[in-house]
Backbone as a printed PyTorch tensor [residue, N CA C, xyz], in Angstrom:
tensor([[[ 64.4700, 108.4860, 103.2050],
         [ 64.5150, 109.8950, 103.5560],
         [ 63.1300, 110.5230, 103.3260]],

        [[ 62.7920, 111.4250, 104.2380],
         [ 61.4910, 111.6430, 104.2860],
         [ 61.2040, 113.0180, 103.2410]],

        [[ 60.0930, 113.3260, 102.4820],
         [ 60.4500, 114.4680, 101.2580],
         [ 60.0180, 115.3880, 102.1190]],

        [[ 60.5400, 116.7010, 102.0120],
         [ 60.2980, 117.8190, 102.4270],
         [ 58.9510, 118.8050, 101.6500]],

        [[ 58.4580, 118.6780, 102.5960],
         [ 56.6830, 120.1810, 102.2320],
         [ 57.6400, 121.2650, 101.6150]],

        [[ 56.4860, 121.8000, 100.5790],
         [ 56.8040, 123.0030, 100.3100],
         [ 55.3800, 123.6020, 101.3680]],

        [[ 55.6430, 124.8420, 101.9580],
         [ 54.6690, 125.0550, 102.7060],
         [ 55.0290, 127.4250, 102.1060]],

        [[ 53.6420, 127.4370, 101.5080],
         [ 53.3880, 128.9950, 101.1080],
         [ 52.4900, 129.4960, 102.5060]],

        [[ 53.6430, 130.2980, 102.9140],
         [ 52.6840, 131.2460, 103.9920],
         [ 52.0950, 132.5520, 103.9380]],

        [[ 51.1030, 132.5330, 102.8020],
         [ 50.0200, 133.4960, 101.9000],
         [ 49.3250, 132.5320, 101.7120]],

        [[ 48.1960, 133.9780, 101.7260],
         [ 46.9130, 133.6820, 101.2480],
         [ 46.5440, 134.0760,  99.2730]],

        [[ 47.9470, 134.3450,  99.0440],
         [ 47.8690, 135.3490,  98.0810],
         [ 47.5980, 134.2940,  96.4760]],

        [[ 46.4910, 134.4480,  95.8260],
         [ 46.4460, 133.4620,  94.5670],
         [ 47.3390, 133.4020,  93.8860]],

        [[ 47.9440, 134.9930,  93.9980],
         [ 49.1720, 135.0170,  92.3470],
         [ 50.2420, 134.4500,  93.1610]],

        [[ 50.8680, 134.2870,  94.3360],
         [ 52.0380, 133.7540,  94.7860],
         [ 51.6720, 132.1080,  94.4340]],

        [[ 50.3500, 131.5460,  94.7830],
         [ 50.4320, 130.2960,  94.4920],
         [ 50.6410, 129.8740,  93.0070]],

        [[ 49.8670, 130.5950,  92.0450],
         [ 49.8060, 130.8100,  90.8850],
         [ 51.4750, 130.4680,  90.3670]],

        [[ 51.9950, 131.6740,  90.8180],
         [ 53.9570, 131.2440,  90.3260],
         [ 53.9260, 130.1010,  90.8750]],

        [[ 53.6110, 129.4490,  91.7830],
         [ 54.3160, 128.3650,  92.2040],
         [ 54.0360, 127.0130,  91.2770]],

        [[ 52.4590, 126.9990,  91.1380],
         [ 52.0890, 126.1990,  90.4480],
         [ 52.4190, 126.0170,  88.9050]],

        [[ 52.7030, 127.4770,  88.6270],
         [ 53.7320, 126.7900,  87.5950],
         [ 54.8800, 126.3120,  87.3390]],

        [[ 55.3890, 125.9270,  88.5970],
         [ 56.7410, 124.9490,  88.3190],
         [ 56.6070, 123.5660,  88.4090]],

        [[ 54.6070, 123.4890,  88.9830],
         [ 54.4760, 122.2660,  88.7850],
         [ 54.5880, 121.7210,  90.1590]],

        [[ 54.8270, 122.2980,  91.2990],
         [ 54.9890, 122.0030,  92.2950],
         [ 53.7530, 121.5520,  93.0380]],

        [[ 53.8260, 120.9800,  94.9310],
         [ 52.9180, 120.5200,  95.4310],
         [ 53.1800, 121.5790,  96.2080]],

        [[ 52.3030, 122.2140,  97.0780],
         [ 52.5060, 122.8740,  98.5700],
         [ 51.0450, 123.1410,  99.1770]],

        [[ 51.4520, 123.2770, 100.1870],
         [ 50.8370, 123.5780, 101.0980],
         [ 50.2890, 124.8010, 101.6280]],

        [[ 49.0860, 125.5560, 101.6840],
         [ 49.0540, 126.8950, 101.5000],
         [ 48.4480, 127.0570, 103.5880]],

        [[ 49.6880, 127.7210, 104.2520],
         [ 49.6300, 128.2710, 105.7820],
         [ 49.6790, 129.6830, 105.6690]],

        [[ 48.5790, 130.3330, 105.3640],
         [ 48.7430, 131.7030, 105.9790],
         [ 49.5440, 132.1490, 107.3150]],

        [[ 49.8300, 132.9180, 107.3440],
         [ 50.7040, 133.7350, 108.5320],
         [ 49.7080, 135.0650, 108.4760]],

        [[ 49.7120, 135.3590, 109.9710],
         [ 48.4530, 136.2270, 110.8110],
         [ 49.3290, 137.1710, 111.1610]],

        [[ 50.1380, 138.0090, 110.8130],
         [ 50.8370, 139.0890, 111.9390],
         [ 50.3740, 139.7500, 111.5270]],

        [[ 50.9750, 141.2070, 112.2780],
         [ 50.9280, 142.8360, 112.5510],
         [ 51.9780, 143.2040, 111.8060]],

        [[ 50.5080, 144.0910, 110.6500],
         [ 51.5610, 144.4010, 109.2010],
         [ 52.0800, 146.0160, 109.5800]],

        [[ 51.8660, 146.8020, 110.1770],
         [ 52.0530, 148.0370, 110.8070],
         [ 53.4060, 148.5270, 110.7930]],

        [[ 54.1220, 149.5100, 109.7990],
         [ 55.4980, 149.6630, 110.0830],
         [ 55.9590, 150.2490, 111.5980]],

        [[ 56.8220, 149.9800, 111.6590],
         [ 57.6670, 150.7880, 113.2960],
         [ 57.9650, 152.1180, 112.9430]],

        [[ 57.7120, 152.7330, 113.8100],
         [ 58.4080, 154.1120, 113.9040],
         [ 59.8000, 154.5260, 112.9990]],

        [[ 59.6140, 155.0540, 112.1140],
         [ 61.3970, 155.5070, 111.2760],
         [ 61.7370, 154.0550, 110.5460]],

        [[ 60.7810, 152.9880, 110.6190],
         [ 61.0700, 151.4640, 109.7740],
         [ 61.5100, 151.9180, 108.1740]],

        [[ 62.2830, 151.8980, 107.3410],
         [ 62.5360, 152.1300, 105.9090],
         [ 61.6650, 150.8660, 105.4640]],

        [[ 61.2310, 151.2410, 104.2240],
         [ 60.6080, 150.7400, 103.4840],
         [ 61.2000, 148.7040, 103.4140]],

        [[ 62.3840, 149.1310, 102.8760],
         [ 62.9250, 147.8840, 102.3420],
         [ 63.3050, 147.2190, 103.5320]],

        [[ 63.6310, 147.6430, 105.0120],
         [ 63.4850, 146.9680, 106.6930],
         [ 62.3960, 146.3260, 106.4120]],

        [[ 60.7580, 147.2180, 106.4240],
         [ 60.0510, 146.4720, 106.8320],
         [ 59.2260, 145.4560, 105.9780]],

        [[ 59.9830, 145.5030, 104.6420],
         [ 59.4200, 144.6440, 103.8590],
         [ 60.0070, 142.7150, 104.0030]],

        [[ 61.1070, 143.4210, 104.6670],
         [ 61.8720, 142.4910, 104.9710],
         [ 61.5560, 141.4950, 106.3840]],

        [[ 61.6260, 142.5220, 107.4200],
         [ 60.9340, 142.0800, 108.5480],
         [ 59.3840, 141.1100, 108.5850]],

        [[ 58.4570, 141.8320, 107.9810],
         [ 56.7220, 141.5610, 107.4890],
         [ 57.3380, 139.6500, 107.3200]],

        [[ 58.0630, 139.6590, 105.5770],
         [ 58.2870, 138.0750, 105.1160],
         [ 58.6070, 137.3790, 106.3910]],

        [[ 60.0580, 137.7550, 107.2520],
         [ 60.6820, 137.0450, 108.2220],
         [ 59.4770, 136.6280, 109.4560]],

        [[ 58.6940, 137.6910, 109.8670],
         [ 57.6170, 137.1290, 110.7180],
         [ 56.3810, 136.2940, 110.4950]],

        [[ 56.3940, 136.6590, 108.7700],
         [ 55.4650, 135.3120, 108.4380],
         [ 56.0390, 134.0590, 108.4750]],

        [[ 57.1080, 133.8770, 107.7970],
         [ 58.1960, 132.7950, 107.6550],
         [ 57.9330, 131.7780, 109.4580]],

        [[ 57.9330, 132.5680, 109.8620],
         [ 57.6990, 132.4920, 111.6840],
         [ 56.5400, 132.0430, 112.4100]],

        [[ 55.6580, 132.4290, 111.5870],
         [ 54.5650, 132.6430, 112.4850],
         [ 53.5690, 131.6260, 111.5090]],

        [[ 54.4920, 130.8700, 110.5220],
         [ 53.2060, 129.7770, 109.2890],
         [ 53.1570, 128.7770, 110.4270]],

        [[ 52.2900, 127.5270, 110.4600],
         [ 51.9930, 126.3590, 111.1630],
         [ 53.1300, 126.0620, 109.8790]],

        [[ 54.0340, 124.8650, 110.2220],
         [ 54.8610, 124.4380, 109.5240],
         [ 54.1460, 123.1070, 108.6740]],

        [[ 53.9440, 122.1970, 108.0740],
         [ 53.8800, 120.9070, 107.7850],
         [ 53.9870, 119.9010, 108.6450]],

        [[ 53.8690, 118.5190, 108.9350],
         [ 54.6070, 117.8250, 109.4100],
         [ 55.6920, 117.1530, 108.8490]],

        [[ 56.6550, 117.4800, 109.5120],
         [ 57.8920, 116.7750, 108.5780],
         [ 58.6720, 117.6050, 108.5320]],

        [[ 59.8010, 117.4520, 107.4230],
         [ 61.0440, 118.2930, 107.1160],
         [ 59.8690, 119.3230, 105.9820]],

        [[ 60.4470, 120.3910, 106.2560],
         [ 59.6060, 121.3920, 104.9020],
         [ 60.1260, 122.6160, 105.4650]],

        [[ 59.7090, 123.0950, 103.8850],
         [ 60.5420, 124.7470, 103.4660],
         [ 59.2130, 125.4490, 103.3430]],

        [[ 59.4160, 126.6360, 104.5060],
         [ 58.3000, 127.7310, 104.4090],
         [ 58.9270, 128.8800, 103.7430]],

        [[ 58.1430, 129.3090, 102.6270],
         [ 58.3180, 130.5980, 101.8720],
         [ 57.1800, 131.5610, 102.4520]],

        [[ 58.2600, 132.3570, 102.4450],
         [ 57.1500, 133.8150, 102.7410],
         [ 57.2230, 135.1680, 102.1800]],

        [[ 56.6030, 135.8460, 101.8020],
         [ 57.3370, 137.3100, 101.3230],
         [ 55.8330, 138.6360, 101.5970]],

        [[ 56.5800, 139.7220, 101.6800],
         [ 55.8840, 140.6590, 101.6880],
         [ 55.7670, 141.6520, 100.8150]],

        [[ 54.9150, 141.9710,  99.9450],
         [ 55.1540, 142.9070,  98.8340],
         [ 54.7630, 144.5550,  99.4530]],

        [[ 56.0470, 145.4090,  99.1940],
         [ 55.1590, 146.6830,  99.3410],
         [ 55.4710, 147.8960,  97.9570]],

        [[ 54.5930, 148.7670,  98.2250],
         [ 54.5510, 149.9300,  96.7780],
         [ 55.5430, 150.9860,  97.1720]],

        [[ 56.3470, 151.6220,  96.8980],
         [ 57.0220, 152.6340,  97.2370],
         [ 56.8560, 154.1340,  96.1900]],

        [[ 56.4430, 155.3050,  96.6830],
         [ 56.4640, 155.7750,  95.1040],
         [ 57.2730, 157.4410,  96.4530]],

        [[ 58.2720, 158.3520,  95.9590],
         [ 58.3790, 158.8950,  96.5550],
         [ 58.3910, 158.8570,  98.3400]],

        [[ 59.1990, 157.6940,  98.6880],
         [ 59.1850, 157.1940,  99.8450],
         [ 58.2200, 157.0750, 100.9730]],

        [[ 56.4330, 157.2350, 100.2980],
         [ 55.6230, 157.0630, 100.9040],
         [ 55.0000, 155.3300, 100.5450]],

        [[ 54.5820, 154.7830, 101.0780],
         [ 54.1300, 153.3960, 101.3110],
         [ 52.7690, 153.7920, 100.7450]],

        [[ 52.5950, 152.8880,  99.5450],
         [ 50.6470, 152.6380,  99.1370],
         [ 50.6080, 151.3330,  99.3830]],

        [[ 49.7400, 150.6550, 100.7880],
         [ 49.7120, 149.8780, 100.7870],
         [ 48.3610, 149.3020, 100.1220]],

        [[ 47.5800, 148.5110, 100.4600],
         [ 46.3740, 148.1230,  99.6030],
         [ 45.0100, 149.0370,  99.6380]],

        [[ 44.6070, 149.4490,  99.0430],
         [ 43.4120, 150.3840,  99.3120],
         [ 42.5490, 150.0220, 100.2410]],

        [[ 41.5690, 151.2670, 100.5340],
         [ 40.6680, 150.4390, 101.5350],
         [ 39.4600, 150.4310, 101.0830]],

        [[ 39.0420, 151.2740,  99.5190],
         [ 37.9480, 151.1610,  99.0040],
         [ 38.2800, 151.5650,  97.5530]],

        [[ 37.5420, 151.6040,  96.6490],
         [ 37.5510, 152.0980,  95.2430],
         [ 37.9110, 153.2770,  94.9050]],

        [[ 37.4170, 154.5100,  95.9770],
         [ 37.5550, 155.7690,  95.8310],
         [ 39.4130, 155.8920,  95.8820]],

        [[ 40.2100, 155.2920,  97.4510],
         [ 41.1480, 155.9640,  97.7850],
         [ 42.0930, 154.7150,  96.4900]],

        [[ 41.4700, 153.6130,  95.7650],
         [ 42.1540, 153.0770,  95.0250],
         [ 42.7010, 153.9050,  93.6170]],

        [[ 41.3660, 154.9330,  93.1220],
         [ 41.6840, 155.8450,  92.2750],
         [ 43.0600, 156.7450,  92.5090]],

        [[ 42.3310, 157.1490,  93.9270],
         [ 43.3480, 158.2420,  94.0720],
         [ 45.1400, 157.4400,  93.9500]],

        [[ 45.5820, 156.4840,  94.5420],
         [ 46.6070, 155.6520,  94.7340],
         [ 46.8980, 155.4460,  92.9770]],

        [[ 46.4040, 155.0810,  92.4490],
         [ 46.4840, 155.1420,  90.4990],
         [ 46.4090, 156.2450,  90.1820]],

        [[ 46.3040, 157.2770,  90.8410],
         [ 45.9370, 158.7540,  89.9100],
         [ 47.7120, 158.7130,  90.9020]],

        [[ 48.3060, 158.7330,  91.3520],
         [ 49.3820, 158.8300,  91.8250],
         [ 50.4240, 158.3080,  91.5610]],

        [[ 50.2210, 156.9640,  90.5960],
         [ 51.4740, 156.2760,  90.1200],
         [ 51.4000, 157.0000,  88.4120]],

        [[ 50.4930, 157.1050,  88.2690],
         [ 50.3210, 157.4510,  86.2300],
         [ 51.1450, 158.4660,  85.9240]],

        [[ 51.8490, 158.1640,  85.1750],
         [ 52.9580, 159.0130,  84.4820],
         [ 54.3270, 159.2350,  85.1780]],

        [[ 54.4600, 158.2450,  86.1040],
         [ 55.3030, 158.2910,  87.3090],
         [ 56.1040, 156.7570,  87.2600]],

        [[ 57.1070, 156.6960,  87.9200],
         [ 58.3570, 155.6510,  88.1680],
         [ 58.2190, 155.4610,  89.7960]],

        [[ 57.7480, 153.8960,  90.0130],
         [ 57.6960, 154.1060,  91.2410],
         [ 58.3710, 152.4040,  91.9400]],

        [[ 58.6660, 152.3010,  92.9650],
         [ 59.5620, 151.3660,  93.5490],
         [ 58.4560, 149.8090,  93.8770]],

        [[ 59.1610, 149.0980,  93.6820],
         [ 58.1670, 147.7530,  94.3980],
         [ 58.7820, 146.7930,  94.9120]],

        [[ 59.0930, 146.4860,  96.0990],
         [ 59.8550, 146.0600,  97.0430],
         [ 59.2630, 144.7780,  97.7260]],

        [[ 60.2490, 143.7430,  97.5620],
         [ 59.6690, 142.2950,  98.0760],
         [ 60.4870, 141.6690,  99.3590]],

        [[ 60.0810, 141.7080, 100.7670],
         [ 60.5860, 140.7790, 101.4590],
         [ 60.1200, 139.1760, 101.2290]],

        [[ 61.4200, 138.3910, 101.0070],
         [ 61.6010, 136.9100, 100.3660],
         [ 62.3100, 135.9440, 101.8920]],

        [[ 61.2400, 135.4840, 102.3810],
         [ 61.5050, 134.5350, 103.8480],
         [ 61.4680, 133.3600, 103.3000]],

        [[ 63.2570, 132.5800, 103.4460],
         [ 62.3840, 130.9590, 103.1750],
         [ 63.2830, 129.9240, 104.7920]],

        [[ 62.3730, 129.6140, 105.1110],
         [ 62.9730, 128.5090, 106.4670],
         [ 62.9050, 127.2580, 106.4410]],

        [[ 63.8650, 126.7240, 106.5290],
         [ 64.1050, 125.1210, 106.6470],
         [ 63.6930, 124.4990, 107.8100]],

        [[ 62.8470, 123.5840, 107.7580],
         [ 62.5570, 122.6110, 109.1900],
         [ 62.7970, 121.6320, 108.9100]],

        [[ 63.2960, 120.4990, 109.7110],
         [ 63.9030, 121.0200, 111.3460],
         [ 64.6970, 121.6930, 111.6520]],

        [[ 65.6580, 122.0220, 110.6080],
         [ 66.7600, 122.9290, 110.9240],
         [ 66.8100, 124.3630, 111.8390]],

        [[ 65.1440, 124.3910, 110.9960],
         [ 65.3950, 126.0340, 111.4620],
         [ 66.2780, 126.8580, 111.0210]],

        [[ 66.7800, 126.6380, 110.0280],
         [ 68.0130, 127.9870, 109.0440],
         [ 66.2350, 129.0790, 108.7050]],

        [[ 66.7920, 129.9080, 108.5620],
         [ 66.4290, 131.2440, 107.6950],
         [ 66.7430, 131.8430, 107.2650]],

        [[ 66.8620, 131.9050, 105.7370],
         [ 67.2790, 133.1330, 104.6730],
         [ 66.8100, 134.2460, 104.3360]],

        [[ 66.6750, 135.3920, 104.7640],
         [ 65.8660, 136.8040, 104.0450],
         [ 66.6830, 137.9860, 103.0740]],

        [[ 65.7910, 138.7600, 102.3320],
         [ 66.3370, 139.2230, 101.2680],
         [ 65.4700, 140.2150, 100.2640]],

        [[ 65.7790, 141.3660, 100.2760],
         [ 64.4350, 142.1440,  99.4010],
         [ 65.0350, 142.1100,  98.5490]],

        [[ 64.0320, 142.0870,  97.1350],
         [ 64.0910, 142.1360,  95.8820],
         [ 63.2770, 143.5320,  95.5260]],

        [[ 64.1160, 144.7590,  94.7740],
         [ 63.7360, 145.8080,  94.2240],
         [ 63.1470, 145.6640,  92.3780]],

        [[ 61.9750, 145.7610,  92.4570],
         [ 61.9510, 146.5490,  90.7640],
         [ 61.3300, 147.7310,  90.3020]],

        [[ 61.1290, 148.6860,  89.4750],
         [ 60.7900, 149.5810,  89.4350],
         [ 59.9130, 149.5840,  88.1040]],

        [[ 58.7280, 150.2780,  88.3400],
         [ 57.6180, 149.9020,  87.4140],
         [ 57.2620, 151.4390,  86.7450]],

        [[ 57.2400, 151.9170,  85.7860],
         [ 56.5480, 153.1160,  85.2930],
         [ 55.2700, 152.4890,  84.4650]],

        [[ 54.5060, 153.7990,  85.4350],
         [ 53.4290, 153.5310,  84.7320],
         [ 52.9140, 154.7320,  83.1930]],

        [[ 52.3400, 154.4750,  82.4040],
         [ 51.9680, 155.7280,  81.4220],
         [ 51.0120, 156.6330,  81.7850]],

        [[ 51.2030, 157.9850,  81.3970],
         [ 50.1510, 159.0040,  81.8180],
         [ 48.7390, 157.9400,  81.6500]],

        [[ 47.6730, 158.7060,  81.8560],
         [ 46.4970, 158.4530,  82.7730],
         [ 45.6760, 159.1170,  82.7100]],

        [[ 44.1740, 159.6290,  81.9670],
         [ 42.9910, 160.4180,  81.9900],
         [ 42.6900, 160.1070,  83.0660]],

        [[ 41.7380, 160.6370,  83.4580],
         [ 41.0320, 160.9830,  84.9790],
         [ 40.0040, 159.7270,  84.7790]],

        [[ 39.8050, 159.3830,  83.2950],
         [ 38.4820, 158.4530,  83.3230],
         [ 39.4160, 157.0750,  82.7510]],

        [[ 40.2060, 157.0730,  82.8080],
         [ 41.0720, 155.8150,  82.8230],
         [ 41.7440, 155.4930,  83.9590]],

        [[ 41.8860, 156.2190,  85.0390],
         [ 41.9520, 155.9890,  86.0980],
         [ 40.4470, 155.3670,  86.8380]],

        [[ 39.8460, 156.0690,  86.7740],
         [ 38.2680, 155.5390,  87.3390],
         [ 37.9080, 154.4860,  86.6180]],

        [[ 37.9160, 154.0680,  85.6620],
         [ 37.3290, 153.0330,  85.0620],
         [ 38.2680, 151.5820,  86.0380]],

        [[ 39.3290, 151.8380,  85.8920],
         [ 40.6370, 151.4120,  86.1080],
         [ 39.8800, 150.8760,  87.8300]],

        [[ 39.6990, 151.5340,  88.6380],
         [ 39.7340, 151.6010,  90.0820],
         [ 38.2350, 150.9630,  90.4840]],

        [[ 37.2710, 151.5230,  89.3300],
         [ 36.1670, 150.4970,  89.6550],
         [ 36.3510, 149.1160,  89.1850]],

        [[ 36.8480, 148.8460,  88.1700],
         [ 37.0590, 147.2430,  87.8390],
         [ 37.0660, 146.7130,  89.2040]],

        [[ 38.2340, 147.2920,  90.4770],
         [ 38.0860, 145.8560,  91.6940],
         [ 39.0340, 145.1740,  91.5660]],

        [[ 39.8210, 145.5600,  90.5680],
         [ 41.2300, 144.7270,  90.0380],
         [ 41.9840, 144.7970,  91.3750]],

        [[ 42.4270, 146.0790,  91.6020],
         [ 43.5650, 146.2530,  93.1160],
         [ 43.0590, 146.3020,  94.1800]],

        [[ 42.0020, 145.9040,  94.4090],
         [ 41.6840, 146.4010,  95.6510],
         [ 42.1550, 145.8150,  96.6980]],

        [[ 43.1060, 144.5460,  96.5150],
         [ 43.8780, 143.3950,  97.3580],
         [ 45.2720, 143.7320,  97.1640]],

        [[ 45.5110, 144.3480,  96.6020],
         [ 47.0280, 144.7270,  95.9520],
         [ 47.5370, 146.2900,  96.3290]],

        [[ 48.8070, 146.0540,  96.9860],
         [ 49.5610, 146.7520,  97.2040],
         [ 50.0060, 148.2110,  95.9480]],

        [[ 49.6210, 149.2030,  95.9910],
         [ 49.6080, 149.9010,  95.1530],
         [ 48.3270, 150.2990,  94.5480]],

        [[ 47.0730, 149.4720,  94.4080],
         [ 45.8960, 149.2300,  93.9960],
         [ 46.1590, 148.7010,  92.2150]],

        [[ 47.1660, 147.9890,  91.5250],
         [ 46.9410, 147.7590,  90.6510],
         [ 47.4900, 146.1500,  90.3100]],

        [[ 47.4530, 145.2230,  89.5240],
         [ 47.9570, 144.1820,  88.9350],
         [ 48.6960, 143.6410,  87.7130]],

        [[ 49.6300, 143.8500,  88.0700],
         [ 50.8910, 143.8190,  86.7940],
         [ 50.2770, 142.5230,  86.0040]],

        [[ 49.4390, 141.6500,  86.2110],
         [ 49.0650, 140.3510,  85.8090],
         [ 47.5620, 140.7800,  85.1040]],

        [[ 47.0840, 141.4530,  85.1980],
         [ 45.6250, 141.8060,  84.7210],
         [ 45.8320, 142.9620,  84.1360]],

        [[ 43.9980, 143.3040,  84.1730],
         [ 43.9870, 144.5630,  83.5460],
         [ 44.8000, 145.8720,  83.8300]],

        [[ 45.5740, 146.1740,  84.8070],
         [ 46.6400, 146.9340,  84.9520],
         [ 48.0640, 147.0310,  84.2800]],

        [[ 47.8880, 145.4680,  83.2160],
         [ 49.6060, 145.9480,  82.3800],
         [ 49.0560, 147.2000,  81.4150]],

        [[ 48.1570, 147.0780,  80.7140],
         [ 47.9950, 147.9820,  79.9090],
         [ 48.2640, 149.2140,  80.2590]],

        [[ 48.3180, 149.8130,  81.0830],
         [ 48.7890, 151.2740,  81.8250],
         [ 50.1340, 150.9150,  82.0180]],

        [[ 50.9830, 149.7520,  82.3420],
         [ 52.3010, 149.4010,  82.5370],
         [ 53.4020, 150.0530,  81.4280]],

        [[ 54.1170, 150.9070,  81.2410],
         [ 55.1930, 151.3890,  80.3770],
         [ 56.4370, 150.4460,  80.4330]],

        [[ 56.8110, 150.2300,  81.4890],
         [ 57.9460, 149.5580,  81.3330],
         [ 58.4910, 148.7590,  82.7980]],

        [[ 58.9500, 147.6020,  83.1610],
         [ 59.4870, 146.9910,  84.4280],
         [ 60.9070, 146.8740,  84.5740]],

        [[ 61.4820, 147.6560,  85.2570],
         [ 62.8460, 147.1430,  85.4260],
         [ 63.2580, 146.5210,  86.9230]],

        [[ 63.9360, 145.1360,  86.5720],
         [ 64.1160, 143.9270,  87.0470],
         [ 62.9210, 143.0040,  87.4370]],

        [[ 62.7410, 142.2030,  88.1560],
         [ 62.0400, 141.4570,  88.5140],
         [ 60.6160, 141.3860,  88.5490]],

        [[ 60.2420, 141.1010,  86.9860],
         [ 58.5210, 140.7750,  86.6700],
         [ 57.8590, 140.4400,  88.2300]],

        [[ 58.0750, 138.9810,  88.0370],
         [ 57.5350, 138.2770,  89.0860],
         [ 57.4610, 139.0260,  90.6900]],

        [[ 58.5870, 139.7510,  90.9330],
         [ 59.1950, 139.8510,  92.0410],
         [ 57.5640, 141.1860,  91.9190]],

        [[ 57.1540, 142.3290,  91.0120],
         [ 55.9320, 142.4410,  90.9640],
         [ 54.7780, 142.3780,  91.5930]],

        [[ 54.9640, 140.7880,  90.8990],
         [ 53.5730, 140.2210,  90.8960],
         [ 53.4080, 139.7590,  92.5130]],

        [[ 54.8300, 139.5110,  93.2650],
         [ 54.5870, 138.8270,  95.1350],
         [ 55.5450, 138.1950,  95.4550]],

        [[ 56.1050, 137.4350,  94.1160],
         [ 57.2110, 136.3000,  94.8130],
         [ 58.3530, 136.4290,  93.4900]],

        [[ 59.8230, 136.8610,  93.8030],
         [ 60.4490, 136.8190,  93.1580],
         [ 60.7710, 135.5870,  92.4410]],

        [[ 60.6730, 134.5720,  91.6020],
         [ 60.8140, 133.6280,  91.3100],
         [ 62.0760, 132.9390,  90.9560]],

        [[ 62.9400, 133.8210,  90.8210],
         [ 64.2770, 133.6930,  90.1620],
         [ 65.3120, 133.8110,  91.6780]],

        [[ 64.9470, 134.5680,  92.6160],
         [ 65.4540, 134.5380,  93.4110],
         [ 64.9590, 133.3620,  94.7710]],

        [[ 63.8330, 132.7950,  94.1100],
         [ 63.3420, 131.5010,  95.4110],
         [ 64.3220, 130.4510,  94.2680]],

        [[ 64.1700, 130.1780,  93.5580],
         [ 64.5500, 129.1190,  92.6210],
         [ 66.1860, 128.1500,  93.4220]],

        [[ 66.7040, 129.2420,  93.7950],
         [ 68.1660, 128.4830,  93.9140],
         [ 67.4250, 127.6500,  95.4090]],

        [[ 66.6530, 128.1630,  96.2230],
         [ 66.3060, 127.3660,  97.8180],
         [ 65.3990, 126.0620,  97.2990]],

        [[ 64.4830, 126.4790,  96.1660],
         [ 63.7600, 125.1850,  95.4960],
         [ 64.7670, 123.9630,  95.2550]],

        [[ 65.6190, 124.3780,  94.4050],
         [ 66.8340, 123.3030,  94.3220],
         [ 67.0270, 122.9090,  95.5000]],

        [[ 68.1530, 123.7120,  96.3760],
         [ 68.9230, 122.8640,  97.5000],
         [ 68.2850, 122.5110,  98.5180]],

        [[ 66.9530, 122.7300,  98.4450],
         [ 66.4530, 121.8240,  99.5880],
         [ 65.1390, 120.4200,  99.2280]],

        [[ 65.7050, 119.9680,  97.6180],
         [ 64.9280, 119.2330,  97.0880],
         [ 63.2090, 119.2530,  96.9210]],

        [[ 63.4580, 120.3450,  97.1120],
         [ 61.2430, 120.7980,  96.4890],
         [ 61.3980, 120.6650,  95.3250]],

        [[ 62.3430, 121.1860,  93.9890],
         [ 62.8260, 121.0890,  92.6320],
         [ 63.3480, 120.3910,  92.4100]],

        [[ 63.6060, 119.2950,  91.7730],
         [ 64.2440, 118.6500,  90.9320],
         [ 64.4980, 118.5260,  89.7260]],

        [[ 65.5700, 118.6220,  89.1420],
         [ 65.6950, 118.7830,  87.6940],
         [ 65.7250, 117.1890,  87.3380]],

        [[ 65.4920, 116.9990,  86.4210],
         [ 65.7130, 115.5980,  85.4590],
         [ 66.4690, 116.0110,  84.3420]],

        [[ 67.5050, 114.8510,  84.2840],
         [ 68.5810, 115.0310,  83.0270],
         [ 67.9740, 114.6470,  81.5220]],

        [[ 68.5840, 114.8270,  80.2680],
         [ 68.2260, 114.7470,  78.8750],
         [ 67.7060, 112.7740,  78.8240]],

        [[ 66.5790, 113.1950,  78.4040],
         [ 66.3570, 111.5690,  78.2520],
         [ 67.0520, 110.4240,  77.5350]]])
C-alpha cells in the first residue's frame, strides 16, 4: 500500500511549525488564490471558503495524500483586520485590539486524494488583549512582529505579553487548529500511534 503525503498548502512558518511538532513529514504547496471577501460574505463564510479554495487550488503530491489548508482571519467588532500593509496602519490595527475582546476565526480544509473527499470547518477563539500605552503599541508595531499576520500581532512571540487571556483554541490562533486536524491525521494514516512498549 502506497503511504499517503501529508501535503501543507501555506506558505505560513507557524502552520509548518505545529506540524513539525508531531514529528511529521510534509510537503509544503502553497495555494495562489483571490483572498478578497464577496459582497455581504460573513466573516466565518469566508474564512471558510479562502481554506476550501486553497485545499483546491495546492499542486497535490504524487500519490495518495492529504492536503491541509486553512485560512486565518481577525474579527474585532465585525470588521475584518486582515494583515497590515505597513508599520504605521499595523499600530493603528493594535491600538484597536488593546483593552478589547476580539474574534479569531480559522477556515480548516483537509482533502483526500484520490478520493477527492473534502472536509471544511471554522474554528472560533476569542483573544483579549490588555490595555495598551500609545508607546507600547508603537514599540509593539515597529518590532515587524505582525506585519504577516492577520490582526498585526503573534500569539507565539512578542505579542503574548499584551495577551490577557485565550478562550478556546491556542493553536487554532496561531493558523492551524491542531486538535481539530488531529482526528484526519489519524484516519487517513499521516499519524500513527504506537502502542506501550
Amino acid at each position: 500500500m502506497t503511504e499517503r503525503r501529508l501535503v501543507l498548502a501555506s506558505a505560513s512558518p507557524r502552520r509548518a511549525e505545529l506540524l513539525s511538532r508531531l514529528g511529521l513529514r510534509f510537503d509544503v504547496r502553497p495555494a495562489d488564490v483571490d483572498e478578497s471577501p464577496r459582497r455581504g460574505e460573513a466573516p466565518a463564510a469566508l474564512a471558510e471558503r479562502l481554506a476550501r479554495d486553497k485545499a483546491l487550488a495546492a499542486v497535490p503530491a504524487g500519490g495518495p495524500s492529504l492536503v491541509v489548508a486553512a485560512d486565518t482571519i481577525v474579527v474585532l467588532d465585525g470588521a475584518l483586520l486582515g494583515k497590515p500593509r505597513d508599520r504605521q496602519e499595523a499600530a493603528r490595527f493594535v491600538g484597536r485590539l488593546a483593552g478589547r475582546t476580539h474574534e479569531v476565526l480559522t477556515g480548516l480544509a483537509v482533502r483526500a486524494l484520490p478520493e477527492n473527499q473534502m472536509t471544511s470547518e471554522v474554528v472560533r477563539s476569542r483573544v483579549t488583549f490588555a490595555p495598551m500605552r500609545p508607546e507600547e503599541i508603537e514599540w509593539y508595531a515597529q518590532s515587524g512582529e505582525g506585519l504577516d499576520k492577520a490582526g498585526a500581532y503573534a500569539l507565539q512571540g512578542i505579542g503574548s505579553v499584551f495577551v490577557e487571556a485565550v478562550e478556546g483554541s491556542y493553536t487554532n490562533v496561531i493558523g492551524l487548529p491542531m486538535e481539530r486536524l488531529y482526528p484526519s491525521l489519524l484516519r487517513f494514516g499521516i499519524l500513527r500511534l504506537s502502542g506501550p512498549a
